[in-house]
DRENDRENBA-546516 format. One record per residue (C-alpha): x, z, y; residue in one letter; residue number from 1. Coordinates in nm, 3 decimals, m for minus. Example, Ala and Ser with C-alpha at 12.3 -4.5 7.8 and 13.67 -1.06 7.14 Angstrom:
px  pz  py  aa  i
1.230  0.780  m0.450  A  1
1.367  0.714  m0.106  S  2
END
This chain:
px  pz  py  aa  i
0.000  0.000  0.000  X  1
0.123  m0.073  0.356  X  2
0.021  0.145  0.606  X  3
m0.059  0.016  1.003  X  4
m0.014  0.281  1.196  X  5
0.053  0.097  1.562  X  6
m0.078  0.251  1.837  X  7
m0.103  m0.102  1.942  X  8
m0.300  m0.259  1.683  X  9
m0.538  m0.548  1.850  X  10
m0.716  m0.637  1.575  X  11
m0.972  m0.809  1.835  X  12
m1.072  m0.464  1.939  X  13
m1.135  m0.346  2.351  X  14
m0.763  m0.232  2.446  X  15
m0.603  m0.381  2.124  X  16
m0.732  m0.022  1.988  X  17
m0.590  0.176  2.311  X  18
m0.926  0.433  2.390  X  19
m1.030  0.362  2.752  X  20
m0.908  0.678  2.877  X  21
m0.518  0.597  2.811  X  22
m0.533  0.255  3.050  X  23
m0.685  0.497  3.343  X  24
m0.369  0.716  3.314  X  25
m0.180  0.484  3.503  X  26
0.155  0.511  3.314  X  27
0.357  0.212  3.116  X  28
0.243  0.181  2.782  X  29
0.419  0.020  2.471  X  30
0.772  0.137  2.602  X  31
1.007  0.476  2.622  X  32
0.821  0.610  2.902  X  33
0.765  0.991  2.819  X  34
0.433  1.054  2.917  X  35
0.350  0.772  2.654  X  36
0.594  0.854  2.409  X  37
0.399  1.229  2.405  X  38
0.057  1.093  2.345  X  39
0.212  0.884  2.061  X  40
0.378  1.163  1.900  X  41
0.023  1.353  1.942  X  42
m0.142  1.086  1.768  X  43
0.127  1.010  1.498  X  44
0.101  1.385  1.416  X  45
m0.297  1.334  1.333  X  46
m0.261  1.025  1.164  X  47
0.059  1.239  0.911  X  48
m0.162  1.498  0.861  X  49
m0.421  1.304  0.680  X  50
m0.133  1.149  0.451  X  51
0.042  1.402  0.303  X  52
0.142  1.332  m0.063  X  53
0.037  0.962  m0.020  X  54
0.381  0.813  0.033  X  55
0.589  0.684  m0.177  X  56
0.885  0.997  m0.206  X  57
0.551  1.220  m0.258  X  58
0.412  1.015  m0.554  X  59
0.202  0.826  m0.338  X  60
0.169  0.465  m0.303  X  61
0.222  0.403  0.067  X  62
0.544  0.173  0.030  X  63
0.555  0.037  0.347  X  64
0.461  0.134  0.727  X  65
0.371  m0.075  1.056  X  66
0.496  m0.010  1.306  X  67
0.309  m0.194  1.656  X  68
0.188  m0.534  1.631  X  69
0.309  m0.794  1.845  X  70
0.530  m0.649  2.050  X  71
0.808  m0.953  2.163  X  72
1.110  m0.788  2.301  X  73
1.097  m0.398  2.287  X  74
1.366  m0.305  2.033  X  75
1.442  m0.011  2.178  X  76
1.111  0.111  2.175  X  77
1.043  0.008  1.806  X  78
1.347  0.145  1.694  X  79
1.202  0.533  1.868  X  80
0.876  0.460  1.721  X  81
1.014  0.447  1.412  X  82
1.228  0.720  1.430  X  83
0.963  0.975  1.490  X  84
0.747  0.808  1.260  X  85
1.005  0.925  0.988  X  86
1.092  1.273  1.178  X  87
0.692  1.392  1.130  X  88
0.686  1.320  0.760  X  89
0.598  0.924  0.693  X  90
0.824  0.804  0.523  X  91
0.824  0.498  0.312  X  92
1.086  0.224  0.162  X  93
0.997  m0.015  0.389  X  94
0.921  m0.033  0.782  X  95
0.790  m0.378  0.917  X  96
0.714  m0.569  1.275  X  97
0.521  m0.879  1.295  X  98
0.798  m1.111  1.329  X  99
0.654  m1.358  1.532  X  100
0.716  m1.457  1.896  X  101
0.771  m1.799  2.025  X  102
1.019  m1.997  1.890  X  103
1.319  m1.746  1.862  X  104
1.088  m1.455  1.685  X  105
1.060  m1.117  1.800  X  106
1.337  m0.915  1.900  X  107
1.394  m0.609  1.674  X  108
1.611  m0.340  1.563  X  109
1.780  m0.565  1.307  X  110
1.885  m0.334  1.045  X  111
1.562  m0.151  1.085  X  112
1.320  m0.330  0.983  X  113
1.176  m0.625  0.791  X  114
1.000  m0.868  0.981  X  115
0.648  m1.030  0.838  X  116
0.501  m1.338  0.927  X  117
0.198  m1.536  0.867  X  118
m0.018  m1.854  0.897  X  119
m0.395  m1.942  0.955  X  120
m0.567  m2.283  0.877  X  121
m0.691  m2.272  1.246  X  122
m0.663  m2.105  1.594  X  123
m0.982  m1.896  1.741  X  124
m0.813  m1.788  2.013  X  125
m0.697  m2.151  2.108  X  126
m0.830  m2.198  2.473  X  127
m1.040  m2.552  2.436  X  128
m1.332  m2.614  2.198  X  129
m1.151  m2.932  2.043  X  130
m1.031  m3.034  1.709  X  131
m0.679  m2.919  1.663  X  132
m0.417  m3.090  1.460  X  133
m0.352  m3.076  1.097  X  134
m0.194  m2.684  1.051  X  135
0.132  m2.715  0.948  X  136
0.078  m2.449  0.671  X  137
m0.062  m2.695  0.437  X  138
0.279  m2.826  0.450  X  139
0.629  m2.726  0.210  X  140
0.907  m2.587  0.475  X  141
1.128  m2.316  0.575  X  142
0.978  m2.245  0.915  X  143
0.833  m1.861  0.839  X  144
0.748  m1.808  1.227  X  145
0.442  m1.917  1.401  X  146
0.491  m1.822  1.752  X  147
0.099  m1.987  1.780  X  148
m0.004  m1.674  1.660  X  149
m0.103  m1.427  1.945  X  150
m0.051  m1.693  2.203  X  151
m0.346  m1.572  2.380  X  152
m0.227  m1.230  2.458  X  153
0.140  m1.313  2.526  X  154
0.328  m1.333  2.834  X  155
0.578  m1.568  2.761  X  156
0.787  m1.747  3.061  X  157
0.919  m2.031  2.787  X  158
1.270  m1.900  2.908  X  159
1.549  m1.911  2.613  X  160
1.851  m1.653  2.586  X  161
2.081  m1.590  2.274  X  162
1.831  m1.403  2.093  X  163
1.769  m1.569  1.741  X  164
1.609  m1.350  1.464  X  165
1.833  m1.395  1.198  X  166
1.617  m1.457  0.920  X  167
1.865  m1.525  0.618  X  168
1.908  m1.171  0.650  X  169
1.521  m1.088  0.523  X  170
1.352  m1.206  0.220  X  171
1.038  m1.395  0.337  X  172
0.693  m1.183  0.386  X  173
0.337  m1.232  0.568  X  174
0.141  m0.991  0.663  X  175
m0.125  m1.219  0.883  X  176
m0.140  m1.493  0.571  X  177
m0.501  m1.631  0.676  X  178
m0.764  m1.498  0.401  X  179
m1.047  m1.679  0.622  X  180
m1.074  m1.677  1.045  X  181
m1.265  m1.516  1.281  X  182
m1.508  m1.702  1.481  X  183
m1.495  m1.628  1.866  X  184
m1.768  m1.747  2.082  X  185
m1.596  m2.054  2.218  X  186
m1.464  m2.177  1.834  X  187
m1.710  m2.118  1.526  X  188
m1.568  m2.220  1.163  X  189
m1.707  m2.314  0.859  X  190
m1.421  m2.151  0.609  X  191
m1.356  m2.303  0.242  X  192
m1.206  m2.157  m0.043  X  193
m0.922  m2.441  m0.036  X  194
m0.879  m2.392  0.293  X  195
m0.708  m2.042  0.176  X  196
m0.576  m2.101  m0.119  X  197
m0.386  m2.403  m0.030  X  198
m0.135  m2.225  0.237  X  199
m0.144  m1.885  m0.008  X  200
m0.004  m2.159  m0.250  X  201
0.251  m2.325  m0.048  X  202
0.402  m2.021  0.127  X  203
0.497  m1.901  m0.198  X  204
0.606  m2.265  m0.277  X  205
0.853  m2.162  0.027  X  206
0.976  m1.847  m0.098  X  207
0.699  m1.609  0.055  X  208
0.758  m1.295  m0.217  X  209
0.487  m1.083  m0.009  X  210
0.161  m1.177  0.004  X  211
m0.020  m0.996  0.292  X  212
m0.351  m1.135  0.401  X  213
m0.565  m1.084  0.735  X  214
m0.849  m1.034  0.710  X  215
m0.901  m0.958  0.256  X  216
m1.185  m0.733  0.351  X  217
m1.399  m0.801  0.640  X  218
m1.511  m0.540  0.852  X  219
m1.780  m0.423  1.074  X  220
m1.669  m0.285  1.416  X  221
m1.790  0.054  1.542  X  222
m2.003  0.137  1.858  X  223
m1.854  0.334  2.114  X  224
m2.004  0.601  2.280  X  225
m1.993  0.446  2.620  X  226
m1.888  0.112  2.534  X  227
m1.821  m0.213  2.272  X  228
m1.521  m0.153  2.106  X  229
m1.480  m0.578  2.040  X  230
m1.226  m0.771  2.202  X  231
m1.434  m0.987  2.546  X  232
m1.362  m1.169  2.831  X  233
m1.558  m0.888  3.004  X  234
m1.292  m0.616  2.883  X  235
m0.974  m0.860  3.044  X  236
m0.955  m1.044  2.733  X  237
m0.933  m1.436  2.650  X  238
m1.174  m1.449  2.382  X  239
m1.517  m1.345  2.319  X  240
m1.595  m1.198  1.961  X  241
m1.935  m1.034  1.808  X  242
m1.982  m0.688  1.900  X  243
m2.033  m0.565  1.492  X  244
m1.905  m0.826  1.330  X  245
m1.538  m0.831  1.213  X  246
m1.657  m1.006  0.885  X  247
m1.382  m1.284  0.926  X  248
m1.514  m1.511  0.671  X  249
m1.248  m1.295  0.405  X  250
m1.246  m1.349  0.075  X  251
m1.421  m0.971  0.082  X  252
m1.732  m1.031  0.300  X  253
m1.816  m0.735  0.541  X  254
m2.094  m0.611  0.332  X  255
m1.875  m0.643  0.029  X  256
m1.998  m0.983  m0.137  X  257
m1.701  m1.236  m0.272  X  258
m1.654  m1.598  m0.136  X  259
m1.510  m1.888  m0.298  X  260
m1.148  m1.785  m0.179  X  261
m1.165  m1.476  m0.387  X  262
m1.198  m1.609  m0.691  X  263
m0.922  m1.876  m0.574  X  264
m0.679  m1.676  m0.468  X  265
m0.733  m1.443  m0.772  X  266
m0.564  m1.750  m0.984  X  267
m0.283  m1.683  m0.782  X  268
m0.232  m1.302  m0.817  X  269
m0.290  m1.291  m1.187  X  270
0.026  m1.479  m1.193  X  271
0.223  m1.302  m0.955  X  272
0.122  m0.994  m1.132  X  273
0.246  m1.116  m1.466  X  274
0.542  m1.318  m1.351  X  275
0.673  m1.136  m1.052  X  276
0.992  m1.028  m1.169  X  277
1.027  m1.409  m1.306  X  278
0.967  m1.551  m0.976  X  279
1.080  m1.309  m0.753  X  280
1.479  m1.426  m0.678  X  281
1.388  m1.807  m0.754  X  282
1.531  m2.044  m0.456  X  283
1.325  m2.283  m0.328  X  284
1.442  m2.608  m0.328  X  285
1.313  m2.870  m0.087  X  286
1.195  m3.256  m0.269  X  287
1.364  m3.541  m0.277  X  288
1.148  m3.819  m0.194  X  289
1.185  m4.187  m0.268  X  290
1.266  m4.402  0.028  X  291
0.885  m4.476  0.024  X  292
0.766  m4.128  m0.029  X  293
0.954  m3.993  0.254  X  294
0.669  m4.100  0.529  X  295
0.401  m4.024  0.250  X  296
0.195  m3.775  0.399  X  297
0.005  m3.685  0.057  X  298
0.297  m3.619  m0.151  X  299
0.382  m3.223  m0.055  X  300
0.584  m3.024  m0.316  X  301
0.848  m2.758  m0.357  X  302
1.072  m2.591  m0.629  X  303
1.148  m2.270  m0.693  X  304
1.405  m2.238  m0.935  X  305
1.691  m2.032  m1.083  X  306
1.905  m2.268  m1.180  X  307
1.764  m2.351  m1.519  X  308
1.411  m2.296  m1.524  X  309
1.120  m2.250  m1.233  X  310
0.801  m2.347  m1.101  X  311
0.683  m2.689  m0.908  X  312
0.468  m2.639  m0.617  X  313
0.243  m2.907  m0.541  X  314
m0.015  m2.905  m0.278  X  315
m0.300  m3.211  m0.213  X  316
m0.497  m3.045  0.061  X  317
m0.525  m3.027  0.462  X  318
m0.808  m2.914  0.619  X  319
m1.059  m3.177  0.802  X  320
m0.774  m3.445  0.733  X  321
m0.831  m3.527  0.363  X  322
m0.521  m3.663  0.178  X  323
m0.532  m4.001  0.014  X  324
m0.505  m4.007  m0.363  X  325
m0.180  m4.063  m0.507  X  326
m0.130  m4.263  m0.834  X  327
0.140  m4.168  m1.089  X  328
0.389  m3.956  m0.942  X  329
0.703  m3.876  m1.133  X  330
0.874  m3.528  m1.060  X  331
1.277  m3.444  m1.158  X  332
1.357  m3.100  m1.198  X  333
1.511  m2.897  m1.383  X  334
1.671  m3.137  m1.575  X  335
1.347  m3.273  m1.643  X  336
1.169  m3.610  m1.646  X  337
0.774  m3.540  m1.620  X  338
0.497  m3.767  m1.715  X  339
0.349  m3.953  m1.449  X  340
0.029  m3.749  m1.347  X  341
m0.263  m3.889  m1.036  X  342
m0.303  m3.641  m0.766  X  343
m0.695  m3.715  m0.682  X  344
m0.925  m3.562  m0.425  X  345
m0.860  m3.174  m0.309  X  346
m0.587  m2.995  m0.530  X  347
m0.332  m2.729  m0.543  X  348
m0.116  m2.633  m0.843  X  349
0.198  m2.501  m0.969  X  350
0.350  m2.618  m1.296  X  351
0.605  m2.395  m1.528  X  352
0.943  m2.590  m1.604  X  353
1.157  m2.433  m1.915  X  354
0.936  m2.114  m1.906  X  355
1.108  m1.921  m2.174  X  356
0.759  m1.756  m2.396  X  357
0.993  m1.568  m2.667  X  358
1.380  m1.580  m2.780  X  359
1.341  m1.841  m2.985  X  360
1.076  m2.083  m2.832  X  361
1.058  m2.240  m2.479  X  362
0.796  m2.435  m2.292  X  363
1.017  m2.718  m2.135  X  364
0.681  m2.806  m1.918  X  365
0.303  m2.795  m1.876  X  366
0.081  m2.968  m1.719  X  367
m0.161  m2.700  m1.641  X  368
m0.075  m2.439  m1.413  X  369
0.022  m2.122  m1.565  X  370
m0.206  m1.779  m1.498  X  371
m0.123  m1.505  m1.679  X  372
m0.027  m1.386  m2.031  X  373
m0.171  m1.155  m2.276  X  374
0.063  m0.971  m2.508  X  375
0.214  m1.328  m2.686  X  376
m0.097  m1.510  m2.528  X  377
m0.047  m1.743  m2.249  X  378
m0.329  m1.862  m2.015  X  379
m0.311  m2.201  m1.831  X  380
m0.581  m2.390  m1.598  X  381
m0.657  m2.712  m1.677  X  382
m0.530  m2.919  m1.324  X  383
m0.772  m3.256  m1.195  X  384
m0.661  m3.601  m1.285  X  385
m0.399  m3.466  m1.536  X  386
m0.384  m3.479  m1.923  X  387
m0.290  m3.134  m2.029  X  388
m0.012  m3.193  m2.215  X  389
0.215  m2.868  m2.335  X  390
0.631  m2.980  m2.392  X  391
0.808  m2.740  m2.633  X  392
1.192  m2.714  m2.667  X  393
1.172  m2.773  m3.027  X  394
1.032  m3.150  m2.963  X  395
0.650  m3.047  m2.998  X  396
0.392  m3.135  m2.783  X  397
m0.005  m3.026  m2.725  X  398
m0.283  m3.134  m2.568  X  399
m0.561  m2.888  m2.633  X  400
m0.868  m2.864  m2.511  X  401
m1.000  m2.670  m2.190  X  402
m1.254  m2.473  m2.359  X  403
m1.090  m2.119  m2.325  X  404
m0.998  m2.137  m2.700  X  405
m0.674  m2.011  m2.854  X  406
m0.418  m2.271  m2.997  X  407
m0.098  m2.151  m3.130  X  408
0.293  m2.275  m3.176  X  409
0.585  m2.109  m3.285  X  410
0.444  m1.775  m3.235  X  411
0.318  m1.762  m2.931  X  412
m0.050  m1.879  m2.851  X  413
m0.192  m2.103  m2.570  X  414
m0.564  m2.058  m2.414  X  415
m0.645  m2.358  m2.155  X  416
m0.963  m2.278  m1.929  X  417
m1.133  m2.521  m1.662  X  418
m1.156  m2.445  m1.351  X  419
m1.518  m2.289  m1.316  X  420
m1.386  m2.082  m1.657  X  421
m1.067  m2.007  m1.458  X  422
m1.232  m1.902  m1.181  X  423
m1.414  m1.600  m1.320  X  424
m1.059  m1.448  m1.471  X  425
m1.010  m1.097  m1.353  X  426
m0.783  m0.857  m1.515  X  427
m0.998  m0.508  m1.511  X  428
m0.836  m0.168  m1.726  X  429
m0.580  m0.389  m1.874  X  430
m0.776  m0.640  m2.089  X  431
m0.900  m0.984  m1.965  X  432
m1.268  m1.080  m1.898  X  433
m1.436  m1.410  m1.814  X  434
m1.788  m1.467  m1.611  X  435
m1.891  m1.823  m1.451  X  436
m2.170  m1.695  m1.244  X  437
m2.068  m1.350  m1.127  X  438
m1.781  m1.147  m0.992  X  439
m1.626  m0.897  m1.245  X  440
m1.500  m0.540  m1.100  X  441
m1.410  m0.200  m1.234  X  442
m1.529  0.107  m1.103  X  443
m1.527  0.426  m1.306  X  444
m1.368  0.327  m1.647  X  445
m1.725  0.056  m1.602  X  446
m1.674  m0.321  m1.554  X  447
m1.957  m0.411  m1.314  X  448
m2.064  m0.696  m1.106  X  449
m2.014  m0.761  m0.756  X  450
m2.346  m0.961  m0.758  X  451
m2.658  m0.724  m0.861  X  452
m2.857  m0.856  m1.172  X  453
m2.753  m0.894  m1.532  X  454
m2.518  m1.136  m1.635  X  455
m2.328  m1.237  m1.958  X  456
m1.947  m1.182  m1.954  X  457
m1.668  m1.246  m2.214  X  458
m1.395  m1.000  m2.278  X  459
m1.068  m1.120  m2.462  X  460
m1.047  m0.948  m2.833  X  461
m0.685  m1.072  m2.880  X  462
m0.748  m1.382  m3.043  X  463
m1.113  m1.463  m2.921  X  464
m1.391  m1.439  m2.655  X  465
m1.638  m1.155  m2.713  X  466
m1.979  m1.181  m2.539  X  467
m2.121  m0.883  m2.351  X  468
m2.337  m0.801  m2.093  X  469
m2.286  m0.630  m1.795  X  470
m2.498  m0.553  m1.464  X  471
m2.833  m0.430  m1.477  X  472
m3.164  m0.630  m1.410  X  473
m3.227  m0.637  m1.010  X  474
m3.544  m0.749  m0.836  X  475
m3.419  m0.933  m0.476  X  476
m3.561  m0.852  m0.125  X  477
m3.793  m1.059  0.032  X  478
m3.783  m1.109  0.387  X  479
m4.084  m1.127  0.592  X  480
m3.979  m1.316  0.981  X  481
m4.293  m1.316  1.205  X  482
m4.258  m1.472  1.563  X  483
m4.354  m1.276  1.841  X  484
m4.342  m1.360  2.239  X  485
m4.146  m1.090  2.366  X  486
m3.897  m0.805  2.196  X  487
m4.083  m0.547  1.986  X  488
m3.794  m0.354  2.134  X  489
m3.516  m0.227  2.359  X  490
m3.210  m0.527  2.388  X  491
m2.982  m0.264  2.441  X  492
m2.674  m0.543  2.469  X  493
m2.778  m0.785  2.673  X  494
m2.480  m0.942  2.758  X  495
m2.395  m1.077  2.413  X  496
m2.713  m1.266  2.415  X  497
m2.567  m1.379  2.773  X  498
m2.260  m1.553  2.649  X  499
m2.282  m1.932  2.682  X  500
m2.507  m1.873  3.059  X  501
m2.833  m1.700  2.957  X  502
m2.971  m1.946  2.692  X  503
m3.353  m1.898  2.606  X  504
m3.443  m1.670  2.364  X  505
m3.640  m1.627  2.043  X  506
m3.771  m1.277  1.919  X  507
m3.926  m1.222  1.512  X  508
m3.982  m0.884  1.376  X  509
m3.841  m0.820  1.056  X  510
m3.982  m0.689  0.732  X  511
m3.753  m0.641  0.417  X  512
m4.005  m0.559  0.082  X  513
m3.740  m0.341  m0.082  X  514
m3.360  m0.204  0.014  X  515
m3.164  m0.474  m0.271  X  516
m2.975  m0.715  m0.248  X  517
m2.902  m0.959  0.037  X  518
m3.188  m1.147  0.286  X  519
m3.065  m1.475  0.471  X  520
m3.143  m1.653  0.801  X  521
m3.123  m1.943  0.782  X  522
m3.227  m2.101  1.109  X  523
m2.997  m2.231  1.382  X  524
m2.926  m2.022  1.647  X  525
m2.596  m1.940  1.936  X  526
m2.623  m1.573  1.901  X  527
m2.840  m1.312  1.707  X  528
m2.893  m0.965  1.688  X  529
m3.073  m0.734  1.478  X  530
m3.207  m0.383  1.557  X  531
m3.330  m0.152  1.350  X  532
m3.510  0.153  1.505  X  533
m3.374  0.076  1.844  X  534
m2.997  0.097  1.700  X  535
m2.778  m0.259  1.672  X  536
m2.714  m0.315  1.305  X  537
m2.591  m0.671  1.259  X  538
m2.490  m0.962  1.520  X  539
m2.361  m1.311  1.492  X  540
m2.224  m1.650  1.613  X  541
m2.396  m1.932  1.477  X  542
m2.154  m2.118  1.293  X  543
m2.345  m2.347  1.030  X  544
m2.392  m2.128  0.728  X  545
m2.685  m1.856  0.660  X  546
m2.642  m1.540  0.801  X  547
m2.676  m1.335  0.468  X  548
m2.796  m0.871  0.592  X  549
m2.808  m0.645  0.354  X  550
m3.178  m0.554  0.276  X  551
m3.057  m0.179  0.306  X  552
m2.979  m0.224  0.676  X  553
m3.428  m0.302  0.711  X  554
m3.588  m0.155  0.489  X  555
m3.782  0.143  0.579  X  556
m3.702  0.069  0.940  X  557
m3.863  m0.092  1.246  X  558
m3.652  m0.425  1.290  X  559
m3.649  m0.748  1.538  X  560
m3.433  m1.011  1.541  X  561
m3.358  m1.174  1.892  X  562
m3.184  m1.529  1.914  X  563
m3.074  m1.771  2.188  X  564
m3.085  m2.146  2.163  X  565
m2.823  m2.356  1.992  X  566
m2.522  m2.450  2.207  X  567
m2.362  m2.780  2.174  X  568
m2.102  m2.642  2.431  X  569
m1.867  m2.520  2.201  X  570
m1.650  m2.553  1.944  X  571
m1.887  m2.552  1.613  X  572
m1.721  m2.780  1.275  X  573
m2.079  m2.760  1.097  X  574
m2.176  m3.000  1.409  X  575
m1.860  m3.272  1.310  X  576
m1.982  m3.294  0.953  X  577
END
């Protein structure tokens, strides 16, 4: 666990988290001034308190610690924070900045810290309500520093010095690796599973060996007691965000329901689980091209090898700028002359080259990516536009099927799973379980469902898939809108509803039949709230998809919905397709 202590944390809150009371104070903040310095040691103090015997000396699992966020060019002051970060008890392994900070990265302590980057498939803050170029994540290179991200908070005069982060020092880590965006007023996005998994892929490709996300878990955002606590133009900010809503389109929704991106990304961290050590101090190794591949925009890829062995990374994907298909490419590596393979339509992948699976036996290639392994079991996902053919050392070679059924050689044993199998693959109190049309979780020694209802799941036996049932049955919500002329009820934020100039409005009370499971709204709208007994309990941005509320958040209670009218006057991808 990494722990974000800051002060400064942004986060799109009021203040970047600062309460109102320390801006009236007058003094510098984010420096050595003493007055500051005091109320940060005050604070620190609280925040240690509430720790104790959850770090990593203690037998915790607090391994790493925050310190700031953002901060450009105050080594000095980083290097204090740190040091009486460690003097009240918090102490961990590692201490980490966000390394980022135009194009010669943030100036640190150097021997203090490690510095964590990251990478997002689009820019909310980004001042214009435009389509932006293709991201340059979606792309195989060495650059680890964005300096795009917090552009609209810093104050940067362009001016260049001698500072140069000297990043062959660090191994490479994110901390701010996209798991979905957050839609400002101004830029509203319509996130895809690929959309994540694709740069999760390819910074790994690049020799990422920590994979920290923002946002995993979406959030909802407290209300003060005198004010919002969101980031707005109102409270000297450039952006405009919801006043509840943190939900960030994560792979975690804000009311806990999974997105496409889970399940995607979950293909990736079975493997890192299971071959971390493995992968761990490979090099990456940049492609050599053919003379015509060189300008190819659709042929991305990257090795990570030791030497004799490693993994291929190939990514086939750029969000809003599809890739054209790419007809039998031939990879060298490793010593090793692959089968031509078709990269077709919207694919990411990495393929095992001489993975040694026991002393005696090793799997010169695949063409499936690997996911995880299961005693002498090994688990690979069938790959689009590819023949799933299996290379052994000892001149054999399989092609089995993709229907999660165990095939074995020399020992070892092979189980091949589609992608909608592959997809449903969660690791839960050490054994292996599959489910298409549900999210598998463990909570009590119980595997459980993220989605309510009853649903069939398989668990692996060893050699075999074992049916079982898990859930229990689940009767949905009904939702019950009924126009009215005027609110039923106070608006007691009006100025959210004002963003975009006062656009007309449209009030519905609201009537849930029971407190499970999720309702949706489905019709347009710029922005919506919801009350419920005269308290705000939900708010959004209109940005193309339905706005799914917990039932729990109505039922029993007096609600309304008020909307405004559709904008066209901003930045909204669900109007481009």
């Amino acid at each position: 666990m990494a722990l974000r202590i800051g002060p400064w944390v942004h986060g799109e809150s009021r203040n970047g988290g600062f309460p109102d009371w320390l801006l009236q104070k007058n003094i510098p903040l984010r420096c050595n001034h003493p007055e500051y310095l005091r109320l940060v040691r005050r604070y620190f103090e609280h925040i240690a308190a509430q720790l104790t015997g959850l770090f990593w000396g203690e037998g915790g699992n607090i391994v790493a610690i925050q310190i700031e966020n953002e901060l450009p060019d105050q080594p000095e002051h980083l290097a204090e924070l740190k040091r009486m970060t460690i003097e009240l008890g918090m102490v961990a392994p590692l201490y980490t900045v966000t390394g980022w900070s135009g194009a010669s990265g943030t100036r640190i302590p150097v021997r203090e810290f490690l510095p964590m980057f990251g990478g997002y498939c689009d820019a909310p803050w980004a001042t214009g309500t435009e389509v932006l170029p293709p991201s340059v994540h979606y792309r195989f290179c060495r650059m680890r520093n964005d300096c795009a991200i917090g552009a609209d908070l810093a104050d940067r005069d362009g001016s260049k010095d001698s500072w140069e982060l000297p990043y062959e020092q660090y191994p490479f880590a994110t901390c701010e690796l996209g798991g979905g965006l957050q839609s400002t007023y101004h830029r509203r996005y319509i996130i895809r599973g690929m959309d994540i998994y694709a740069i999760a892929l390819t910074k790994l490709g690049c020799g990422n060996n920590f994979q920290g996300y923002y946002m995993y878990h979406g959030g909802t955002n407290p209300l003060g007691e005198n004010a919002t606590l969101q980031e707005s133009k109102a409270s000297g900010y450039p952006n405009d965000v919801p006043i509840l809503s943190y939900d960030f389109q994560a792979p975690i929704s804000e009311y806990g329901e999974v997105r496409e991106q889970y399940s995607r990304l979950q293909l990736l961290h079975l493997f890192l689980h299971d071959f971390q050590e493995m992968l761990a101090p490979m090099t990456p190794v940049d492609a050599v091209l053919p003379e015509a591949g060189r300008k190819d925009d659709a042929l991305r890829c990257m090795l990570r090898t030791d030497g004799a062995g490693g993994f291929l990374f190939v990514n086939h994907y750029q969000r809003l700028y599809p890739l054209r298909d790419v007809s039998g490419v031939r990879w060298r590596a490793c010593g090793l002359e692959l089968p031509p393979v078709d990269l077709v339509g919207e694919t990411a992948f990495i393929l095992p080259l001489k993975l040694r699976l026991k002393a005696d036996l090793r799997l010169d290639y695949a063409l499936a990516q690997l996911l995880c392994r299961e005693g002498e079991v090994f688990f690979f996902l069938e790959l689009p536009g590819m023949r799933p053919e299996f290379c052994f050392d000892d001149g054999t070679v399989m092609v089995p099927k993709a229907d999660g059924r165990l095939v074995r050689h020399g020992g070892i044993g092979i189980v091949l799973l589609s992608l909608s199998m592959a997809l449903g693959l969660r690791r839960l109190g050490g054994q292996l379980w599959l489910a298409s049309d549900c999210s598998l979780y463990q909570e009590d020694g119980v595997v459980r469902t993220v989605q309510p209802g009853l649903w069939k799941a398989f668990r692996w036996t060893g050699t075999a898939w074992e049916q079982e049932h898990v859930g229990e049955p689940f009767t949905p919500a009904e939702l019950r809108l009924t126009p009215v002329a005027e609110a039923p009820g106070a608006i007691v934020y009006p100025e959210e509803l004002e963003l975009g100039g006062g656009r007309p409005r449209r009030y519905f009370r609201l009537e849930v039949s029971s407190g499970e499971g999720f309702v949706e709204i489905r019709q347009a709208f710029d922005v919506a709230q919801i009350y419920a007994d005269g308290q705000l309990v939900a708010d959004q941005f209109y940005c193309g998809i339905p706005w799914r509320i917990p039932a729990r958040l109505l039922f029993g209670k007096k609600c309304f919905l008020v909307q405004t009218d559709e904008s066209r006057q901003v930045y909204c991808e669900y109007a481009r397709q």
